[in-house]
N, C-alpha and C positions, 0 to 999 in steps of 0.2 A: 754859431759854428758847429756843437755839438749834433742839432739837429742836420744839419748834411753830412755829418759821417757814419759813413754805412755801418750798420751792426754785424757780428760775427755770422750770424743769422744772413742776413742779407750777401756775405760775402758767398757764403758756405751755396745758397742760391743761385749767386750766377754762377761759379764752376758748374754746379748741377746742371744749370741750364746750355753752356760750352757741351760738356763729355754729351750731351743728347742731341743738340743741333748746330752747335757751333765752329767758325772754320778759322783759323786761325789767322790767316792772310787778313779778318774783316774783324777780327777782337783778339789781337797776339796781347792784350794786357793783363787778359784773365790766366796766361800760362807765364810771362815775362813776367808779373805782378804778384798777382792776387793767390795764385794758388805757392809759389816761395813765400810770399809773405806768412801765410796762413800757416806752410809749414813751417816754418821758423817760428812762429810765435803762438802758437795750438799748445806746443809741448806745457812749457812755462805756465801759460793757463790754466791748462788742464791740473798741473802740479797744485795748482793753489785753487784749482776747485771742490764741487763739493764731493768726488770720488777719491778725493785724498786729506781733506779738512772734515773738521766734525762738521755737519753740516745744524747739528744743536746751538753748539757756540757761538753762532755765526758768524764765525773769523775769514770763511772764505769770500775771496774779492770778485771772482768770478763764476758763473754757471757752468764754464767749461766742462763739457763729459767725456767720458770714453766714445760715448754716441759720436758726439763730433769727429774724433779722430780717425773711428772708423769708417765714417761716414765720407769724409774727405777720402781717406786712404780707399775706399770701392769708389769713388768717382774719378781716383785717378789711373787706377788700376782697367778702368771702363776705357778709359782714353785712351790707354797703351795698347791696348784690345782692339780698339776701335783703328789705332794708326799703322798699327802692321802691317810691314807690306808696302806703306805709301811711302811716296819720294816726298821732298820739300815739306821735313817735321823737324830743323834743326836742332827745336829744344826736345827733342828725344833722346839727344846725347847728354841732356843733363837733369833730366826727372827724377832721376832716382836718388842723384846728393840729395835732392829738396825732399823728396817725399819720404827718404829713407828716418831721417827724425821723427816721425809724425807713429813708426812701427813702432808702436810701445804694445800697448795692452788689445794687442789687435785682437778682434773676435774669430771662434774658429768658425763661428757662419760664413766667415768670407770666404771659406777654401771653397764650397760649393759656387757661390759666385759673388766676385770673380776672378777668384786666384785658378782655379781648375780649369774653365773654360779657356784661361790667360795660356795657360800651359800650354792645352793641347794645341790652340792656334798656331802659338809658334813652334811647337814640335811639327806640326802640319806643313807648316812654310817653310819647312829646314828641311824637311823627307822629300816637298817639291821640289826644291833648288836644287838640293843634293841628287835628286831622281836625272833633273836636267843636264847638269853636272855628269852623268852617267852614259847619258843617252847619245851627246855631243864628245863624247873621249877618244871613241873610235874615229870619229871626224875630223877630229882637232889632230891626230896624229898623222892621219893617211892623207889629208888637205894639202893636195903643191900652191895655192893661190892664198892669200892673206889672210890670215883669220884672227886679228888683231880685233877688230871689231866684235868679234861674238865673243871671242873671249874677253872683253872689256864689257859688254852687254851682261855677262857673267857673273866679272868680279864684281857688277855694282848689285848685282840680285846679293850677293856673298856679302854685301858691305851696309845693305838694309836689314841682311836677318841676324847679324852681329850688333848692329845698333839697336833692333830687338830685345836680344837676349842683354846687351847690357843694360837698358831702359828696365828690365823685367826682374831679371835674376837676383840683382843687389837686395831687393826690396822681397824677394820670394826666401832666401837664406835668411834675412832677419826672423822675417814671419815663422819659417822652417822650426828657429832655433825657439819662439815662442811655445811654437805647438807639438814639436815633436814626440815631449813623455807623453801628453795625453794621445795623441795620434796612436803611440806604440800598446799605452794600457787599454783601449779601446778598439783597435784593431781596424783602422779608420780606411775604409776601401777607398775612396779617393784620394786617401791622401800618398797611397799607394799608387794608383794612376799618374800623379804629378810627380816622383819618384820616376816611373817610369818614364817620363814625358822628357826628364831632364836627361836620363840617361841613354835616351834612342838619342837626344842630342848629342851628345859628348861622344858616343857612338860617329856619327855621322862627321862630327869635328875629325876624328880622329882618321876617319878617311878619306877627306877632302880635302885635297890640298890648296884648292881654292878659300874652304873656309878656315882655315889653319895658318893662310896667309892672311888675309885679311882680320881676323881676331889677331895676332902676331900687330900688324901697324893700328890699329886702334887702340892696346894694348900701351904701345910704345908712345901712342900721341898722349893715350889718360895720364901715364907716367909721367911724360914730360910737363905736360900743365897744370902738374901738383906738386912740382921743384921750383 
């Protein structure tokens, strides 16, 4: 039996090979499974590997490295990247409980990529929406014939780049709180950018009442499903 159970190694694998070619509708086990598993159980490992045990002694039980974690955590961060935007990613509303374990000893290579890239994309998608949002205000007001329909066509644009920003953000604050002394002693231009990126968002919340309503009930549904 030992020989047919995949090694960490092998798991770590196929997520890799999901975030590059993989569609969920044809292996949802690698996102329903395999990547909760790994982060729920990476942590633990890693504690008792050889980045935290004397590795002379050799008391630790497992290989587990920082490698691994980061490694997981840029192939999940590639995926969120990757789904932005698309409809039909239900586990988008729950990536980031799972992955957010796994922010330990994150590397700060990853703000280059793919925490930076992560950013701007969806500050990108929020300045479109919200652009659209702008364009349609005049119309939505002066319109005597129905306009139920585009403003629902709207709210659902408003209801992808909020499941966005929560699939992203949870997991970007942990990191945040990782890197920031060295960010600040260093004087780190991108991590400036991503700053920025968050704050043209919160910006744009703040004027949309589209998006302000819709973060407002996803808000209220997270609440309710953690009572």
């Amino acid at each position: 039996m030992e020989q047919s159970m995949p090694t960490v190694d092998d798991l770590m694998s196929q997520v890799e090979k999901f975030v590059a070619t993989g569609k969920y509708s044809e292996t949802p086990a690698v996102i329903d499974v395999i990547i909760p598993l790994l982060c729920s159980y990476l942590p633990f490992w890693w504690s008792q590997g050889p980045d935290n045990v004397n590795v002379q002694s050799g008391n630790h039980v497992t290989m587990v490295t920082s490698e691994h974690l980061n490694s997981l955590l840029k192939n999940i961060l590639n995926l969120i990247r990757r789904t932005v935007g698309e409809e039909s990613a239900p586990w988008m509303v729950n990536i980031a409980a799972h992955a957010g374990q796994i922010v330990i000893n994150s590397s700060e290579e990853l703000l280059l990529d793919p925490v930076l890239p992560l950013a701007e994309k969806i500050c990108g998608r929020a300045t479109a929406v919200f652009h659209k949002e702008e364009s349609l205000r005049g119309y939505l007001k002066s319109a005597t014939e129905d306009t139920s329909q585009v403003e629902g066509q709207l709210q659902d644009e408003f209801s992808l780049l909020v499941r966005d920003v929560y699939a992203f953000y949870p997991l970007l604050i942990k990191y945040v709180d990782l890197q920031r002394a060295h960010w600040l002693k260093h004087n780190i231009k991108e991590a400036e950018i991503v700053y920025n990126c968050v704050a043209q968002i919160f910006n744009i919340w703040s004027k949309s009442q589209y998006f302000r309503r819709e973060e407002s009930r996803i808000s209220s549904l997270s609440t309710k499903s953690t009572t």
